[in-house]
C-alpha positions, 0 to 999 in steps of 0.5 A, a space after each residue: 868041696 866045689 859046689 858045682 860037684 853034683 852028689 849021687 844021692 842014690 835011689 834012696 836018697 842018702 850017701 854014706 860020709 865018713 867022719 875023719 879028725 882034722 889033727 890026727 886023720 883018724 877015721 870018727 864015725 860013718 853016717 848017712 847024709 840026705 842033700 837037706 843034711 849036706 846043705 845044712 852043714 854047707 851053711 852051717 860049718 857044723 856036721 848034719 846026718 841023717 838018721 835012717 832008723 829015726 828017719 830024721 836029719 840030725 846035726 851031730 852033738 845038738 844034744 850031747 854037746 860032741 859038734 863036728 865043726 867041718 873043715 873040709 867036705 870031700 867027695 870021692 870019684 864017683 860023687 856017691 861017698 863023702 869025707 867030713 874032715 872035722 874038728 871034734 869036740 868030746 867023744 863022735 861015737 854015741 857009746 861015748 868013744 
C-alpha cells in the first residue's frame, strides 16, 4: 500500500480489512481497523485491529501466538475497505479455524 493513499476512515473511525493468506488466497477473517492499527501494522510488519466490543487495538495472535505477518496491504477504490495479505501462523479465527 503507497503511504500517500489517504484511508477513509468513516465517521467512526474504522475501516473494514479483510485477512487473505498469502499461499493459498483463501479469505482468513474480516476485522476492523483505526488508523493507530494501520500504522501499527506498517511498523510492525504484524496484523493490528481493532476491537469494536472490546473497544481496543489488538495485534492478532499477541496472545494465542496465531500472527499474521503482513505481506502486502491493499486498499480498494475507494479508500474505505483493506485487504491484509498475510502469512498465518496456526488457526485466524478465534474458534480455532
Amino acid at each position: 500500500m503507497d503511504d500517500d493513499v489517504a484511508v477513509d476512515f468513516g465517521e467512526d473511525g474504522l475501516v473494514p480489512a479483510v485477512a487473505q493468506d498469502a499461499e493459498t488466497g483463501e479469505v482468513l477473517m474480516l476485522a476492523y481497523v483505526s488508523p493507530e492499527a494501520l500504522e501499527r501494522t506498517r511498523e510492525t510488519g504484524r496484523a493490528h485491529y481493532y476491537s469494536r466490543s472490546r473497544e481496543e487495538l489488538w495485534e492478532k495472535g499477541a496472545t494465542s501466538g496465531h500472527v499474521q505477518s503482513v505481506a502486502e496491504i491493499r486498499v480498494d477504490c475507494d479508500a474505505d475497505t483493506l485487504l491484509y495479505v498475510v502469512e498465518q501462523a496456526g488457526g485466524a479465527c478465534h474458534t480455532g479455524h
